[in-house]
C-alpha positions as a Markdown table, in Angstrom:
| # | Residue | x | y | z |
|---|---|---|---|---|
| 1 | Unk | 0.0 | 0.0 | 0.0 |
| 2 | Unk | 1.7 | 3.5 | -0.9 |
| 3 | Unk | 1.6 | 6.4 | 1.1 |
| 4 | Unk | -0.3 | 7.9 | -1.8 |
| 5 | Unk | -3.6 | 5.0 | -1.4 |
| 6 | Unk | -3.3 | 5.3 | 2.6 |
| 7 | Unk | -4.2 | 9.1 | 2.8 |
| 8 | Unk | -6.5 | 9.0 | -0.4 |
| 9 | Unk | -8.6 | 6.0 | 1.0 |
| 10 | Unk | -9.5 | 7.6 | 4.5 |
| 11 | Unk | -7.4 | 9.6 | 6.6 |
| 12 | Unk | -9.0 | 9.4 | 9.8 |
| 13 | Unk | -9.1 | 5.0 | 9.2 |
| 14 | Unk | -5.5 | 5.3 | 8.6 |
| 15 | Unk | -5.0 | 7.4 | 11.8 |
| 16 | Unk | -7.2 | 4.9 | 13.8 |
| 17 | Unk | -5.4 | 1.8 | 12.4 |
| 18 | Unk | -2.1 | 3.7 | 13.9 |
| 19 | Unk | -3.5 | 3.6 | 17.0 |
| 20 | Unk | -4.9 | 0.0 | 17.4 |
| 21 | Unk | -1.3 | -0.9 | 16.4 |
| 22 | Unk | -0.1 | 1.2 | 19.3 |
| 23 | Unk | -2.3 | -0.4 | 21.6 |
| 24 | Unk | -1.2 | -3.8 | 20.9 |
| 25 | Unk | 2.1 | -2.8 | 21.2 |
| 26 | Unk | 2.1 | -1.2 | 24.0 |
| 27 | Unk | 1.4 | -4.5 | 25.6 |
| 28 | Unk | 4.2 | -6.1 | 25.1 |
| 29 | Unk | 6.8 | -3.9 | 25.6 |
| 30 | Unk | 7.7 | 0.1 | 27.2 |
| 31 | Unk | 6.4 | 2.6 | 25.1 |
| 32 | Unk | 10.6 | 4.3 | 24.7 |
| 33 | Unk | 10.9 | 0.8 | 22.9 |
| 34 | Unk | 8.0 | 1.4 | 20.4 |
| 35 | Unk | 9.5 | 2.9 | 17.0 |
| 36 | Unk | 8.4 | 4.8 | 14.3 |
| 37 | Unk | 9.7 | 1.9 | 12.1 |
| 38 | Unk | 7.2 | -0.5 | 14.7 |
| 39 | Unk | 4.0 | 0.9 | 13.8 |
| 40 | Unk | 4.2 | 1.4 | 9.9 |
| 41 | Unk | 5.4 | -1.9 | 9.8 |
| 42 | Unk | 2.3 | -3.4 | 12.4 |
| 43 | Unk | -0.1 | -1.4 | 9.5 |
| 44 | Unk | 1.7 | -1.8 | 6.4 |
| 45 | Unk | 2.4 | 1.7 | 5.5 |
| 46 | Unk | 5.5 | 3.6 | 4.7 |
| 47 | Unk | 7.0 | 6.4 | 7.0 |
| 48 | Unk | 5.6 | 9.0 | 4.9 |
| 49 | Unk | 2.4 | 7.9 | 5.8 |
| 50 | Unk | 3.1 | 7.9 | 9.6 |
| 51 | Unk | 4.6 | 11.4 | 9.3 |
| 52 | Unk | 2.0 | 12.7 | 7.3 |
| 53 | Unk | -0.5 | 12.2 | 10.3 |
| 54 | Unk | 2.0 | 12.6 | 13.5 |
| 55 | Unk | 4.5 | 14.4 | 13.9 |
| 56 | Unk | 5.8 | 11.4 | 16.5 |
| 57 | Unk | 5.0 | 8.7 | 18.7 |
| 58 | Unk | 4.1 | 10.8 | 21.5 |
| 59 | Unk | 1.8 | 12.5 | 19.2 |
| 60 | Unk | 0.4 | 9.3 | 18.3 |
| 61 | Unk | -0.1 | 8.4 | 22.0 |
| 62 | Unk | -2.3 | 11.4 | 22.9 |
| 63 | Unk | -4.3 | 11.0 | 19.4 |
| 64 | Unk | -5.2 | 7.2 | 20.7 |
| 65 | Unk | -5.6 | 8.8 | 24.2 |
| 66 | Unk | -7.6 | 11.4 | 23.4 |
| 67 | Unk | -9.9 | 8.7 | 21.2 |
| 68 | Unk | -9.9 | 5.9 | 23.7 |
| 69 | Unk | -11.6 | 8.7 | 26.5 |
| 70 | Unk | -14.0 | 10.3 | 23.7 |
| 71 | Unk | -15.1 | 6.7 | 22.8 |
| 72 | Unk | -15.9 | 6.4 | 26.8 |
| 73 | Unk | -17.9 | 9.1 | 27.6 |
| 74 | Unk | -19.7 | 9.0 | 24.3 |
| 75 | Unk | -20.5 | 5.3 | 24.9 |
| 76 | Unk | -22.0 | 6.3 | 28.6 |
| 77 | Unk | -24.0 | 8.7 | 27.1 |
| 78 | Unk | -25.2 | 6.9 | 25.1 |
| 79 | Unk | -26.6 | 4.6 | 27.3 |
| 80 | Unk | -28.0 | 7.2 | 29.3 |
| 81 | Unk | -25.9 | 5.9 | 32.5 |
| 82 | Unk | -26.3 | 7.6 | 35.6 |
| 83 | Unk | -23.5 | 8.5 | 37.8 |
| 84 | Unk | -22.3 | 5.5 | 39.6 |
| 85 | Unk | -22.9 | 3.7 | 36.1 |
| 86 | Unk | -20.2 | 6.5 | 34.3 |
| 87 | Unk | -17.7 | 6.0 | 37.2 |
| 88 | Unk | -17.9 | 2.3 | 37.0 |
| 89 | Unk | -17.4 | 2.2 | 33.0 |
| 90 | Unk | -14.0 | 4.8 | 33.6 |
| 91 | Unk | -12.8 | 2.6 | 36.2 |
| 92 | Unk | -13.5 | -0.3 | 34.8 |
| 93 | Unk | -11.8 | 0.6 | 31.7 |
| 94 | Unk | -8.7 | 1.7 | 33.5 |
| 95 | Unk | -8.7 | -2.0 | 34.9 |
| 96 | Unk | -8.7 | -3.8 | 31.4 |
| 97 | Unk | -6.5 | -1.4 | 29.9 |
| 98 | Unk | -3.5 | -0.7 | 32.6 |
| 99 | Unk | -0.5 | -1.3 | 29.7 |
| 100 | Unk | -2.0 | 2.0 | 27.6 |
| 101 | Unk | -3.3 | 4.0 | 30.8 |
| 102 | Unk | 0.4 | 3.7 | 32.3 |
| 103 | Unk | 2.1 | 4.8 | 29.4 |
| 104 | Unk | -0.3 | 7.7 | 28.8 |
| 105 | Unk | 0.3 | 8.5 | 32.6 |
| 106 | Unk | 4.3 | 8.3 | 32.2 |
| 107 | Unk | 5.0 | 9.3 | 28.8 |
| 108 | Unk | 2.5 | 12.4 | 28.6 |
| 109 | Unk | 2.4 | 13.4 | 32.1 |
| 110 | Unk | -0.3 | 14.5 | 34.1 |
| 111 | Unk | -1.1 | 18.3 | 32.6 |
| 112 | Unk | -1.9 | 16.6 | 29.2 |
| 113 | Unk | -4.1 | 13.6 | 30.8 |
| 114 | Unk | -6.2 | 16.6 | 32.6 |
| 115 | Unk | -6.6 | 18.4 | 29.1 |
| 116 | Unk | -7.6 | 14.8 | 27.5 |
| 117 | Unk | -10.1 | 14.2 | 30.1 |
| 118 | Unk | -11.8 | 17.9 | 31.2 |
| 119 | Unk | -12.5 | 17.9 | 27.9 |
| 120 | Unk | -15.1 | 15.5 | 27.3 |
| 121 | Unk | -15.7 | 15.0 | 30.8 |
| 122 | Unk | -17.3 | 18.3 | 31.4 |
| 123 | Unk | -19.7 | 17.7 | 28.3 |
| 124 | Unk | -20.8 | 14.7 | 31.4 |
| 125 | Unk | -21.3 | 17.0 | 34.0 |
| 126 | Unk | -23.5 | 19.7 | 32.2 |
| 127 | Unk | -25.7 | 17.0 | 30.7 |
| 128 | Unk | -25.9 | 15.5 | 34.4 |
| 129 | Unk | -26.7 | 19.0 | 35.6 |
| 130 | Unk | -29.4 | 19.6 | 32.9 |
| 131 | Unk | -30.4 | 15.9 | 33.6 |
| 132 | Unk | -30.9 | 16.9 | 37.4 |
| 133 | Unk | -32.9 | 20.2 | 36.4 |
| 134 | Unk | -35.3 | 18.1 | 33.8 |
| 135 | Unk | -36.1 | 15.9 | 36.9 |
| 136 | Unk | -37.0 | 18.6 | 39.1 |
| 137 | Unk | -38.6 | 20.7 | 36.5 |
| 138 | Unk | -36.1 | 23.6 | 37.2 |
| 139 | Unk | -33.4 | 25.8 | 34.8 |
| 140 | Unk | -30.1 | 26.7 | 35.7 |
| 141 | Unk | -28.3 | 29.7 | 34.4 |
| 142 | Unk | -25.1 | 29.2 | 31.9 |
| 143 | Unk | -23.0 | 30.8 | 34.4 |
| 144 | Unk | -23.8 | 28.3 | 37.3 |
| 145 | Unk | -23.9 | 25.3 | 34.5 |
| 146 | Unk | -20.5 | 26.2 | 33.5 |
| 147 | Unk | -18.5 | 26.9 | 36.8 |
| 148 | Unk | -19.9 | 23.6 | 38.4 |
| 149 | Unk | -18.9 | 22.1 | 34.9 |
| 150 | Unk | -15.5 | 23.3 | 34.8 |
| 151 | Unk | -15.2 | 22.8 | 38.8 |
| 152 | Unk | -16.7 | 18.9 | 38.6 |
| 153 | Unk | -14.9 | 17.8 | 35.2 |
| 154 | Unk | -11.8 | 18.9 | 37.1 |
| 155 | Unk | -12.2 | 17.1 | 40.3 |
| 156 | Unk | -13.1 | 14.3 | 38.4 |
| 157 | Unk | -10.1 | 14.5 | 35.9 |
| 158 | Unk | -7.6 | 15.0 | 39.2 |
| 159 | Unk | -9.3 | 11.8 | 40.6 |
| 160 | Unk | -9.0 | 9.3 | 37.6 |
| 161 | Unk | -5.2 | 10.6 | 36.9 |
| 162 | Unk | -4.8 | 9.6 | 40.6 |
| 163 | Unk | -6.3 | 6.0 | 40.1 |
| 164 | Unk | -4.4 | 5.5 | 37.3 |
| 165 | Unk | -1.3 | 6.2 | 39.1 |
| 166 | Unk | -2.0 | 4.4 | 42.1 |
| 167 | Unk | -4.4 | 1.6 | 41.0 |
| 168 | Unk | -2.3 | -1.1 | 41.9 |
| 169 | Unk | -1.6 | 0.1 | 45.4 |
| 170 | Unk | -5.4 | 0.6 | 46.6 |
| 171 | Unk | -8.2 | -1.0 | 47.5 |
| 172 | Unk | -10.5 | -0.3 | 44.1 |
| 173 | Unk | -13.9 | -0.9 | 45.7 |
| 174 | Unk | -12.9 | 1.6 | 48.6 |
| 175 | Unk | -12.0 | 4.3 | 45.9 |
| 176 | Unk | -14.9 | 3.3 | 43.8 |
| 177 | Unk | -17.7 | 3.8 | 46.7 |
| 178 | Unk | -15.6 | 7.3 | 48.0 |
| 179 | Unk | -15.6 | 8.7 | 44.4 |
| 180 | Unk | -19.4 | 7.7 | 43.8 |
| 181 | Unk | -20.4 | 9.0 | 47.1 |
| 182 | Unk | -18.6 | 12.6 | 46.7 |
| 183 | Unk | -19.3 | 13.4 | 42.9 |
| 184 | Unk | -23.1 | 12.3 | 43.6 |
| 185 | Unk | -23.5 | 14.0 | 46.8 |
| 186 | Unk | -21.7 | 16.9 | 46.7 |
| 187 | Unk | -23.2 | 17.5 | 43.3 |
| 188 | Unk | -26.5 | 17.4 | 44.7 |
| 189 | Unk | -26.1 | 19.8 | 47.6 |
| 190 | Unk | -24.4 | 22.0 | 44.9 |
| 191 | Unk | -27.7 | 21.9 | 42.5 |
| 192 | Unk | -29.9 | 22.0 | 45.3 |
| 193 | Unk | -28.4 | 25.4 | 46.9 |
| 194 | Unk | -28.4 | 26.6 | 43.5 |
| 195 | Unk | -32.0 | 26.2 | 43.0 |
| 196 | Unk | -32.8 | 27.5 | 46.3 |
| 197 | Unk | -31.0 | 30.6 | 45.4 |
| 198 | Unk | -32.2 | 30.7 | 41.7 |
| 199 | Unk | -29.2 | 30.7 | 40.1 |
């Protein structure tokens, strides 16, 4: 296949293939092992190819990053999933996939991760906020939808980065009824104050 074929097909399948290869990769050995010359040959493509998407593996790493976590939250919202549901899928997913998260952890560092995940993540916590306001037949305004959204997708952005980082060291149910409790609580009183005072 020629570099030429690869882009003309479909860029964006080419850029996913890319990643899947990374991902495989990435399980069986360090991601400062993983070359350039690894993944073109993993997809049968040339360097050009690779080059004409990323500029390097690292920027091949947040691309698949950045995917795998849009594919998450898209897939909870999918399903509607309430809360608890959400935080079970994200840490459930950090479970089955602790080669990739470790290496997004280590090799992008923890400023980045926050970027990858606030992003979609607070898309989460304004739809749970208008969610909560459907239920109770009230409004918020977009100031108060988008401080508790900014304030929320960061919490929860600090606390995944931290389970990823310490997963192996903790007791995951403990973490997993803490987290739950707090972001669904604290949430609550939040809206509920807010409503009281009409904001």
């Amino acid at each position: 296949m020629s570099n030429n074929d690869c882009m003309n097909e479909n860029p964006s399948e080419t850029k996913n293939q890319m990643a899947e290869a990374l991902k495989k990769l990435i399980k069986d050995r360090p991601f400062s092992k993983i070359t350039v010359q690894d993944i073109v040959t993993a997809c049968n493509i040339n360097r050009n190819t690779f080059y004409y998407h990323f500029e390097n593996n690292y920027d091949l790493l947040y691309f698949t990053y950045s995917r795998e976590v849009m594919n998450i939250v898209e897939s909870f919202h999918n399903a509607k999933a309430s809360i608890p549901e959400a935080m079970d899928f994200v840490l459930d997913y950090i479970d089955k996939n602790q080669p990739l998260c470790k290496c997004a952890y280590e090799s992008l560092g923890e400023q980045q991760l926050k970027i990858i995940f606030e992003k979609d993540l607070l898309d989460f916590v304004r739809a749970t906020i208008e969610y909560y306001g459907n239920q109770n037949n009230v409004s918020f305004t977009e100031d108060l939808k988008a401080f508790v959204g900014y304030s929320y997708s960061n919490l929860l952005s600090s606390q995944i980065i931290w389970y990823i980082r310490h997963s192996l060291d903790l007791d995951k149910e403990i973490f997993r009824q803490c987290l739950q409790t707090f972001f669904t609580a604290s949430l609550k009183s939040v809206l509920e104050e807010a409503w009281k005072k009409g904001m």
